[in-house]
C-alpha positions as CSV (number, residue, x, y, z in Angstrom):
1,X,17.7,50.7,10.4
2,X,19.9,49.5,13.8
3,X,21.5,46.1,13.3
4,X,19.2,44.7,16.0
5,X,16.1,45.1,14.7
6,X,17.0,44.6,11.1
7,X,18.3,40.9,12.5
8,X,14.9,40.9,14.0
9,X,13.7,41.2,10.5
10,X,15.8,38.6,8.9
11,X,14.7,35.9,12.0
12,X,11.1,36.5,10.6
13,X,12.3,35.8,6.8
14,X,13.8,32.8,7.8
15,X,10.8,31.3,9.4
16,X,8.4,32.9,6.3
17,X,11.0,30.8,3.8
18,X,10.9,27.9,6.2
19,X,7.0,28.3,6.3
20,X,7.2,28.7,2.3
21,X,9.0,25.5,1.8
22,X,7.8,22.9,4.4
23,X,4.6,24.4,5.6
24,X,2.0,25.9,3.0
25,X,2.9,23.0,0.0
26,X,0.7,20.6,2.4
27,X,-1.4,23.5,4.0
28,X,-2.5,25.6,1.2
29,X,-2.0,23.3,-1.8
30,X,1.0,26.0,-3.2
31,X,4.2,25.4,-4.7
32,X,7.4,26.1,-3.2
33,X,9.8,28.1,-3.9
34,X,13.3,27.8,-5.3
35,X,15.5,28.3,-1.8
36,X,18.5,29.2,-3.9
37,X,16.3,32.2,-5.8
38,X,15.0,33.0,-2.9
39,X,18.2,33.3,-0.7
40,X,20.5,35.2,-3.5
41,X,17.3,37.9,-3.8
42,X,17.3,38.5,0.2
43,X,21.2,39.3,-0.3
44,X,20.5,41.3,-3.3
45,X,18.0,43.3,-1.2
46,X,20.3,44.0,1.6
47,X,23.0,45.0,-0.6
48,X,20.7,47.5,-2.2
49,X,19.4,48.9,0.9
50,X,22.7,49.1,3.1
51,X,25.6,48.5,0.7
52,X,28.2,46.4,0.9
53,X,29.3,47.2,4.5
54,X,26.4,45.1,6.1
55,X,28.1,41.6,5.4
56,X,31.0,42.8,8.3
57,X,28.6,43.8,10.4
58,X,26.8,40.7,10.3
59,X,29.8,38.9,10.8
60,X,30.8,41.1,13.7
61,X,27.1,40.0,14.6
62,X,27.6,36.7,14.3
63,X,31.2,36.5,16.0
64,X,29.5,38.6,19.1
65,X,26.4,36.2,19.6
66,X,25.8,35.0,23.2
67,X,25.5,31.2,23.6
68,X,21.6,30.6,22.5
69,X,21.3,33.5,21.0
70,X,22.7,33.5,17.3
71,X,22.4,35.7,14.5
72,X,19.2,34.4,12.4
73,X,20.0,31.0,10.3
74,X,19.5,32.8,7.2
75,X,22.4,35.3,8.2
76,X,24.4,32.6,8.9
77,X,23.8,30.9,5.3
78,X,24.5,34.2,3.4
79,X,27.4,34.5,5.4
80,X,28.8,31.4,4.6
81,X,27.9,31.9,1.0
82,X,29.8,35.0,0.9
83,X,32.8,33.5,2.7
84,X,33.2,31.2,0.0
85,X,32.8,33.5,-2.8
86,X,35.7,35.8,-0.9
87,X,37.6,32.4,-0.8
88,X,37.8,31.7,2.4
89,X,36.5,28.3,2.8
90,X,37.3,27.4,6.1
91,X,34.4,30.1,7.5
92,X,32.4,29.3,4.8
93,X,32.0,25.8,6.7
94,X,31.6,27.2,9.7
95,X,29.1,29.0,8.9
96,X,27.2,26.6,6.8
97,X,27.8,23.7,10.1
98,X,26.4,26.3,12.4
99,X,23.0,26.5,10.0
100,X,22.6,23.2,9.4
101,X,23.1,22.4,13.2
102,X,19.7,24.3,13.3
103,X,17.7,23.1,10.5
104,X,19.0,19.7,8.7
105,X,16.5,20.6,5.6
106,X,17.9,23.8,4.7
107,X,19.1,23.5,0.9
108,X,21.4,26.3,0.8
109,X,23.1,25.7,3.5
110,X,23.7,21.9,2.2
111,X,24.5,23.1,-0.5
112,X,27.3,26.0,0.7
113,X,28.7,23.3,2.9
114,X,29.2,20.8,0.0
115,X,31.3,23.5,-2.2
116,X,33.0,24.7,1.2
117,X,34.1,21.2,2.4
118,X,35.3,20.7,-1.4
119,X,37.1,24.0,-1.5
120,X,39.2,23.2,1.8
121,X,40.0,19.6,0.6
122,X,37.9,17.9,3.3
123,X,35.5,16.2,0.3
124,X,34.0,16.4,-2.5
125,X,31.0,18.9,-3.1
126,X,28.0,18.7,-4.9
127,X,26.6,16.5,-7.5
128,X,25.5,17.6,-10.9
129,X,22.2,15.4,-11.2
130,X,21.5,17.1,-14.7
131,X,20.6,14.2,-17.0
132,X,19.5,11.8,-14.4
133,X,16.2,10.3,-13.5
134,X,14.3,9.2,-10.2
135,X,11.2,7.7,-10.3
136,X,10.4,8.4,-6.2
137,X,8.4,11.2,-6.9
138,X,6.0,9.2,-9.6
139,X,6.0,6.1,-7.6
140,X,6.4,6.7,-3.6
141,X,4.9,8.2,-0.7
142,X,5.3,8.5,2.8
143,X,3.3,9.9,5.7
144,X,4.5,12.0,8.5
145,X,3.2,12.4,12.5
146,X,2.0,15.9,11.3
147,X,0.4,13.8,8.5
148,X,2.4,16.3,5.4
149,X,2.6,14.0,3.0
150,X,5.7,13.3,0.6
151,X,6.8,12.3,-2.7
152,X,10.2,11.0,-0.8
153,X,12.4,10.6,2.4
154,X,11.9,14.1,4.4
155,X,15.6,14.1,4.9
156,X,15.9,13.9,1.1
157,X,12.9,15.7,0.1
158,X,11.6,17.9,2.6
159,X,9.1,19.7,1.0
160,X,5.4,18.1,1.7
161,X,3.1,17.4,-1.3
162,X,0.4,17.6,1.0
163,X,-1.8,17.3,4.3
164,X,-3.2,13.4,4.9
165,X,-5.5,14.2,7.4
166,X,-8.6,13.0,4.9
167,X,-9.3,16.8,4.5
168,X,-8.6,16.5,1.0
169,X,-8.7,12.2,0.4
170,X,-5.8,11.6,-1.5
171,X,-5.7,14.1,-3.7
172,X,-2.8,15.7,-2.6
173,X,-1.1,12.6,-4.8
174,X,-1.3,14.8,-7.9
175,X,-1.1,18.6,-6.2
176,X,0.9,21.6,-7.4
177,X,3.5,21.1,-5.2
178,X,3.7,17.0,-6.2
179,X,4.0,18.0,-10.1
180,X,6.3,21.3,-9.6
181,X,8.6,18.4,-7.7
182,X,7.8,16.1,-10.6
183,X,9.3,18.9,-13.3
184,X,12.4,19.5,-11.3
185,X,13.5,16.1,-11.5
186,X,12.5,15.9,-15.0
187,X,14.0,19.3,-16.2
188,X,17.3,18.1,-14.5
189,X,17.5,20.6,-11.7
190,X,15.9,18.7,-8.8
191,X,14.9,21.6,-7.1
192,X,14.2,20.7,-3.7
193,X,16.4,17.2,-3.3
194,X,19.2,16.8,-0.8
195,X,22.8,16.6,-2.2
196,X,23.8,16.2,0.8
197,X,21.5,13.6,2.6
198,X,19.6,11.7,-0.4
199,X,22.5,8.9,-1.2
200,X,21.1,8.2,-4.9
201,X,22.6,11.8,-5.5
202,X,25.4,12.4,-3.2
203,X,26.6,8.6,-4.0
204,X,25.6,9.4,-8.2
205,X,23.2,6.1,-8.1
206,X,20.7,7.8,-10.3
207,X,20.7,6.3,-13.6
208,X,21.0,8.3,-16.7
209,X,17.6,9.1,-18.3
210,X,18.7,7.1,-21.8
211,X,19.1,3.8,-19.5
212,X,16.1,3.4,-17.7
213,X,14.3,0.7,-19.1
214,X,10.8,0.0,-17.4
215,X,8.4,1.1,-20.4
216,X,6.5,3.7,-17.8
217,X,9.2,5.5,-16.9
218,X,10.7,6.1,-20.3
219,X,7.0,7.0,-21.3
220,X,6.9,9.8,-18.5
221,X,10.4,11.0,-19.4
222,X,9.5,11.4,-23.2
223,X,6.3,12.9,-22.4
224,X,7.3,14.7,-19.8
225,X,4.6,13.2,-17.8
226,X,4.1,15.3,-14.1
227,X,0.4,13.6,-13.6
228,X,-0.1,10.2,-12.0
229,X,-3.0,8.4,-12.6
230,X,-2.4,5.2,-10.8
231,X,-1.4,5.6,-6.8
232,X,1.8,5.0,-5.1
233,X,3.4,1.7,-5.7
234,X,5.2,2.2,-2.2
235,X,3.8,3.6,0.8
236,X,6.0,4.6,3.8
237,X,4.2,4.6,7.1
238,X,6.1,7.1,9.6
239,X,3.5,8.8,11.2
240,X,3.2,6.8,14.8
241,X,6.4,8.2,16.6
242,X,5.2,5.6,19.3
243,X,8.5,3.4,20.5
244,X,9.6,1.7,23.2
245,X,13.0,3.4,23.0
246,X,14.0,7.1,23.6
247,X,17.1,7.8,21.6
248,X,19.2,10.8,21.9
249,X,19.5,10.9,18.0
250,X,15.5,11.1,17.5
251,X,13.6,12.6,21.0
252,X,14.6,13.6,24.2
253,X,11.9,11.2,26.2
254,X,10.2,7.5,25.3
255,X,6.8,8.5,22.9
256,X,3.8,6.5,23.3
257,X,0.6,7.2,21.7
258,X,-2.5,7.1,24.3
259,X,-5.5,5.8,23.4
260,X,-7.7,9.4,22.2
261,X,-4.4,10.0,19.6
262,X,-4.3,6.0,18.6
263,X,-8.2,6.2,17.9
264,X,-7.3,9.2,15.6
265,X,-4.3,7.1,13.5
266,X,-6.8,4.2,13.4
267,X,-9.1,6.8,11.7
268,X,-6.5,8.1,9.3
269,X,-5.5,4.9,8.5
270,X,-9.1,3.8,7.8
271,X,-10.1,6.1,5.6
272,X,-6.3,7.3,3.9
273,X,-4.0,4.8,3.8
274,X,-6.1,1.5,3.4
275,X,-7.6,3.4,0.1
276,X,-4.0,4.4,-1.0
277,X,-3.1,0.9,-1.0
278,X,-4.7,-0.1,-3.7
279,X,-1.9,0.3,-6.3
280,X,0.7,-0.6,-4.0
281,X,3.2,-3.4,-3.9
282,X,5.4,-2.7,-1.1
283,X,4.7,-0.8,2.3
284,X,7.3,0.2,4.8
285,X,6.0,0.5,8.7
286,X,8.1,2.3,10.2
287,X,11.3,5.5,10.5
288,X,9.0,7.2,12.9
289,X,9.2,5.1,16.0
290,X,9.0,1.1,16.2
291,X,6.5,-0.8,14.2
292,X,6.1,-3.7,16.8
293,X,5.8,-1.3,19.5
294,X,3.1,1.2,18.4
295,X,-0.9,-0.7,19.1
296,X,-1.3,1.2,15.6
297,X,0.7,-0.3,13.6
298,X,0.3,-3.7,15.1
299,X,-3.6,-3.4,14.7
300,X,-2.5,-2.0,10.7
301,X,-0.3,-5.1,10.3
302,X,-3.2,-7.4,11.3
303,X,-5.5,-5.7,8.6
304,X,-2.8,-6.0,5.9
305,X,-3.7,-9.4,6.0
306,X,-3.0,-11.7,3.1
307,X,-6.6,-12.6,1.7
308,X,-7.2,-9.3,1.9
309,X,-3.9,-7.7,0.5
310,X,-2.3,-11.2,-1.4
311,X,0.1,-9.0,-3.7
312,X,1.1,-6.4,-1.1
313,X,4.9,-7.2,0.5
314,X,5.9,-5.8,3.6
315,X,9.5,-3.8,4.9
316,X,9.8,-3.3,8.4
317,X,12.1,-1.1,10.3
318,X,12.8,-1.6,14.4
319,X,14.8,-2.0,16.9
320,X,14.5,-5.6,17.5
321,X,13.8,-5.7,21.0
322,X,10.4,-6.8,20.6
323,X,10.8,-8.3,17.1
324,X,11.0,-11.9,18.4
325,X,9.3,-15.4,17.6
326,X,5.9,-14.7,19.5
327,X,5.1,-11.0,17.9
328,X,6.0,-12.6,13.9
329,X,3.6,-15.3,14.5
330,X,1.0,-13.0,16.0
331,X,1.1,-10.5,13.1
332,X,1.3,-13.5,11.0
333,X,4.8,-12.3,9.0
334,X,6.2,-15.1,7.7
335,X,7.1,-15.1,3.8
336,X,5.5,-12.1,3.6
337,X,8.1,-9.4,4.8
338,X,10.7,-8.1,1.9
339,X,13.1,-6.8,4.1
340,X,13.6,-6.1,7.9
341,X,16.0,-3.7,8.8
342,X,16.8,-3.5,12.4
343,X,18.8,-0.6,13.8
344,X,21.6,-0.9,16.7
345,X,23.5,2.1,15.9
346,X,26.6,0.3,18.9
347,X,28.5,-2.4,18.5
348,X,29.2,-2.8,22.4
349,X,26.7,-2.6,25.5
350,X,27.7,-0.1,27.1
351,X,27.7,2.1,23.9
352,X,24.3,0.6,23.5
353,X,23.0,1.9,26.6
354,X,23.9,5.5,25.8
355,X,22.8,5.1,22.6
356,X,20.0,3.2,22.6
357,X,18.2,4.7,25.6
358,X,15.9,2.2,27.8
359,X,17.3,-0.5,25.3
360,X,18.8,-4.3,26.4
361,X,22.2,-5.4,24.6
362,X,21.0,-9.1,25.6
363,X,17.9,-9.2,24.8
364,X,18.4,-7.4,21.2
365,X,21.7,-10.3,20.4
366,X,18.6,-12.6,21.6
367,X,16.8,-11.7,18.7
368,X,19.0,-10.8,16.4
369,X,19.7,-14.6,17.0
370,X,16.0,-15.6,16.4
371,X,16.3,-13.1,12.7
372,X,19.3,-14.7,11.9
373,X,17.7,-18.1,11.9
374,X,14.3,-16.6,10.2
375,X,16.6,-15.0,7.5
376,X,18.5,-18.6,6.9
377,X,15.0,-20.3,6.7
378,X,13.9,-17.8,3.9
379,X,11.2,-16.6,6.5
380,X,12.0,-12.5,5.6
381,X,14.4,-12.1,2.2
382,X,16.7,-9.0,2.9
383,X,17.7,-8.5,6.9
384,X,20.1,-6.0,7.5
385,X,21.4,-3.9,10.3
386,X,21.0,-0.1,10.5
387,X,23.7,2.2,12.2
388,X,24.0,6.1,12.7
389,X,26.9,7.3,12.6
390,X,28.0,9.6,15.3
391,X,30.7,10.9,17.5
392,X,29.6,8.2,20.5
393,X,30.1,5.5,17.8
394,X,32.1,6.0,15.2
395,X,34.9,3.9,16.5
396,X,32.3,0.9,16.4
397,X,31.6,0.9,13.1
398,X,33.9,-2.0,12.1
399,X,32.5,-4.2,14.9
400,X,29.5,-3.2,13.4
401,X,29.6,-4.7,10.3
402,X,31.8,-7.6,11.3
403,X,28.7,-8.3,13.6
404,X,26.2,-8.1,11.0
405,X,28.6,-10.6,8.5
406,X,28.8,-13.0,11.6
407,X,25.2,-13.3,11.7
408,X,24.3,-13.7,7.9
409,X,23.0,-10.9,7.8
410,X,22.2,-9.3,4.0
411,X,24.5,-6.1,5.2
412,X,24.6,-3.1,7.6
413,X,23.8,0.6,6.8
414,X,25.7,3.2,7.5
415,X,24.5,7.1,7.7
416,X,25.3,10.0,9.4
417,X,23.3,11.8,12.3
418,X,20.4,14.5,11.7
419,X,19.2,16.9,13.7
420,X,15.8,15.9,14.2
421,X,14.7,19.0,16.2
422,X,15.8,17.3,19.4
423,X,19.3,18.4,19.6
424,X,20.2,22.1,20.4
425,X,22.8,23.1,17.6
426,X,25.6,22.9,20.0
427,X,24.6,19.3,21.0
428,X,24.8,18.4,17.1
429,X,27.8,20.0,16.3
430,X,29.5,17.8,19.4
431,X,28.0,14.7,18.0
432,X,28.5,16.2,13.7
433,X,31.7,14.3,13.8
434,X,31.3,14.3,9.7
435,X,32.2,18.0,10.3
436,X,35.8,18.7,9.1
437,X,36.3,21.0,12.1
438,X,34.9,18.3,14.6
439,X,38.3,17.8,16.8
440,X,37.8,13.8,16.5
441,X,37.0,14.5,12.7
442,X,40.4,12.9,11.9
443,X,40.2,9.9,13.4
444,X,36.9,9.3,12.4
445,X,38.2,9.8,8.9
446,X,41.1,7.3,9.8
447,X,38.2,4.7,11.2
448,X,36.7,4.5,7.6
449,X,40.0,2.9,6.5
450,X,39.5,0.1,8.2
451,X,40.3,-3.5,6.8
452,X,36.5,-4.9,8.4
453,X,34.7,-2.1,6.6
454,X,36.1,-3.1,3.4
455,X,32.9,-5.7,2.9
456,X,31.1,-5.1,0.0
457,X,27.6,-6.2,2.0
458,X,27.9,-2.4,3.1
459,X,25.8,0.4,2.0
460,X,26.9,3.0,3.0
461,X,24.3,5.7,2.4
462,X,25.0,9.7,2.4
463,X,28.5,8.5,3.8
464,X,30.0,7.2,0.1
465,X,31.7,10.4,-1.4
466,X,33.5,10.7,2.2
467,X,33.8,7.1,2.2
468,X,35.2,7.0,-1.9
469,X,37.8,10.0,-1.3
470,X,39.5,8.5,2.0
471,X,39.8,5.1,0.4
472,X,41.3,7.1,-3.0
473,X,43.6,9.2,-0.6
474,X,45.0,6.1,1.2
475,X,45.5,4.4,-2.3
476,X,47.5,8.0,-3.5
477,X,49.5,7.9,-0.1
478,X,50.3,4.6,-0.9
C-alpha cells in the first residue's frame, strides 16, 4: 500500500475511534472503548503489516506536511508514543502538542504528553489514581448543546453516558456506558478520565477509598455498586451556548439562540431536566454560554422557583456584565445561590477587550462592585473569579488575584486554555503557553513565582502540578 492512501486510512481510524468514544456511548447506548487498547493494537497492526520501517516514514510524513494539511492525529499520537519509548522526549512532546492542538479529549495523547513533559524535566507526568475514589460519576450530571449527556466535566470526562433529547427519558442515567465508567473508577483504572485536565487527578485531590466517610459511598465501594437508583444529586446545565460575549477561547462569533431553537430547550427542559431534578440538591446554569443572557435559562431560573424547588441551591457561572441588582431581583436569587463564579480571564481593559470580545471593563468593575456587596451581605455564599490562562494573559495573573482579594471575593480560578473546536491547531499552540516549547513558556513559568499568587484563596485547577514543581524548584534554587 503507498504512504498516501494508507494515511488516508489511518484519518478514517481516527475519526471511527473518535466516533467510538464520544459519539455512539450517547447514540447507540454502547460502551467505549479503552483508547490506550485501542491505540497500541493499531501500532501492532501496522508493525505486522509493513515492519518496522513505517514509523520513519511517517515521520518523514509528518516533517513534510503542508500547513493544514497534517499527517492524521492518530499518526501523530503513535509517533509521539514511539518517540518516547526511543527516548527522545523532546519530539515526543511535539508530537503529543501537535495532537492535542486538534482534539483536547484525546486520552493518549494526554497521556504521552504527561510522561514526555516529565521525561524532559518540564513537569511532572501522570497520576497513579489506583486506590482512589470519586463519587461524580454516581452523583453528577451535566447536559451538553448536542444534548450527550455526562457523568462529569467533558474536559474531564469526555465520553457521553447518553442522548437527553427525551428519546430515551432519563434512562441514559444508568446505561452501559454510565456503569462501564462507574467500574473504571471503582476498579482503579479510571478509564476514560483526564490526567491532564480533571484537577481532582492531576492535583491528587481524590481521596483514598478507606477515607471516604458518607455511609453511601463506602456502601457502593464495598459492594461495588455501578447501578444508581436515586437521580443526580447535581445537575449541570451547559446546553444553551447562548451569550452575550464572543470569546476567542470558546467561538469565533456572539451565539444567540432564536426563538424556533429556544422553543426546543424549553421543551427539553420541560420534559428532561425538570424530571431529573427531583433528587437534586445543587444545579449549576451555566459553562456553555451566560446564564443571565440566554431567555432559556432565565425562563428555567424563574421555574426553579422556591415553593416549588425549597431544597434545591443554585451555582451560577457568567460573565457579570449582566449579572447586576435588577436581573437578581427579577430571577428572585437572593439566599438562594451557593456560589457565583464570574469569569474575567484579564486583569486590564485593554487585555479585556481582546479577550473578552464585545465585553465592557467598566461596566463588569460595576458589578463586580454590586457582588462584592451581595457577597458581604451573605446574599450568595461562595463568589469567586474565573481566569483562563493563556498566552494574551498570563502576565495578568497576579493582578488577577490581587483583584479578586481587593474585592472580598472567596478566591480566583486559575486553568489553562482548551481547544474548544474554535481554534485551528496552529492558533492553540500560539496561545498553549503551558507548552514547554511555547517561546514565552519560560516566562510564563517565571510569572507563577510571583509573591501576589502566593494567596492561599487560589485554586488553581489543572495548573497545580506545574504550579507545585516551580514553587519546589525556586525553593531548591534557593
Amino acid at each position: 500500500m503507498e504512504l498516501p492512501d494508507l494515511l488516508v486510512r489511518l484519518r478514517k481510524r481516527t475519526v471511527a475511534l473518535d466516533t467510538a468514544l464520544f459519539l455512539a456511548p450517547a447514540q447507540d447506548g454502547q460502551v467505549p472503548p479503552d483508547p490506550q487498547a485501542a491505540v497500541a493494537a493499531v501500532e501492532a497492526e501496522l508493525e505486522a503489516e509493513f515492519g518496522q520501517g513505517i514509523w520513519q516514514q511517517f515521520a518523514d510524513a509528518a516533517a513534510a506536511a503542508l500547513p493544514g494539511k497534517p499527517v492524521p492525529r492518530l499518526v501523530q499520537v503513535m509517533l509521539a508514543r514511539r518517540a518516547l519509548a526511543e527516548g527522545d522526549a523532546r519530539a515526543a512532546l511535539r508530537f503529543a502538542v501537535a495532537a492535542l492542538a486538534r482534539e483536547q479529549r484525546d486520552l493518549v495523547a494526554q497521556d504521552v504528553y504527561l510522561r514526555a513533559r516529565a521525561a524532559a524535566g518540564e513537569g511532572p507526568g501522570p497520576v497513579d489514581p489506583r486506590g482512589r475514589f470519586c463519587a461524580k460519576p454516581w452523583r453528577e450530571l451535566e447536559l451538553r448543546p448536542d444534548l450527550s449527556a455526562h457523568a462529569c466535566c467533558p474536559s474531564w470526562l469526555a465520553v457521553p453516558i447518553g442522548q437527553a433529547d427525551g428519546s430515551e427519558g432519563s434512562g441514559f442515567w444508568n446505561s452501559p456506558a454510565a456503569k462501564a465508567i462507574r467500574r473504571s473508577v471503582l476498579d482503579g483504572s479510571f478509564t476514560w478520565c483526564s490526567r491532564l485536565h480533571c484537577p481532582h487527578l492531576s492535583a491528587e485531590r481524590l481521596p483514598e477509598r478507606q477515607a471516604v466517610s458518607d455511609r453511601e459511598l463506602v456502601g457502593i465501594i464495598q459492594g461495588e455498586v455501578v447501578e444508581v437508583e436515586a437521580g443526580p444529586r447535581r445537575v449541570l446545565l451547559n446546553y444553551d451556548r447562548s451569550c452575550n460575549l464572543a470569546c476567542p477561547s470558546c467561538r469565533r462569533e456572539r451565539i444567540v439562540a432564536d426563538q424556533a431553537e429556544r422553543l426546543r430547550l424549553d421543551e427539553v427542559a420541560d420534559q428532561v431536566v425538570l424530571p431529573l431534578l427531583r433528587d437534586a440538591r445543587t444545579v449549576k446554569a451555566t459553562g456553555s454560554g451566560d446564564p443571565f443572557a440566554s431567555a432559556h435559562f432565565r425562563r428555567l431560573l424563574k421555574q426553579l422557583d422556591r415553593q416549588s424547588y425549597p431544597r434545591l441551591r443554585l451555582q451560577l457561572q457568567t460573565n457579570g456584565l449582566l449579572c447586576d441588582e435588577r436581573a437578581w431581583e427579577e430571577l428572585d436569587l437572593e439566599g438562594r445561590v451557593d456560589a457565583l463564579w464570574v469569569s474575567i480571564d484579564a486583569a486590564e481593559p485593554d487585555t479585556y477587550a481582546v479577550i473578552r470580545r464585545h465585553g465592557d471593563w467598566q461596566r463588569l468593575r460595576a458589578n463586580l462592585d454590586f457582588m462584592a456587596r451581595l457577597r458581604a451581605r451573605g446574599g450568595v455564599r461562595e463568589w469567586r473569579l474565573d481566569f483562563v490562562v493563556q498566552a494574551l494573559n498570563y502576565g495578568e495573573m497576579p493582578a488577577a488575584a490581587e483583584l479578586a482579594r481587593s474585592l472580598g471575593a472567596d478566591g480566583i480560578h486559575f486553568h489553562m486554555i482548551r481547544n474548544w473546536g474554535t481554534f485551528t491547531p496552529d492558533e492553540f499552540r500560539r496561545h498553549f503557553i503551558a507548552a514547554p516549547d511555547h517561546p514565552e513558556h519560560h516566562r510564563f513559568i517565571a510569572a507563577l513565582r510571583d509573591p501576589l499568587l502566593d494567596w492561599d484563596q487560589i485554586d488553581w485547577s489543572d495548573l497545580t502540578p506545574l504550579r507545585n514543581q516551580t514553587l519546589a524548584a525556586a525553593s531548591r534554587a534557593a
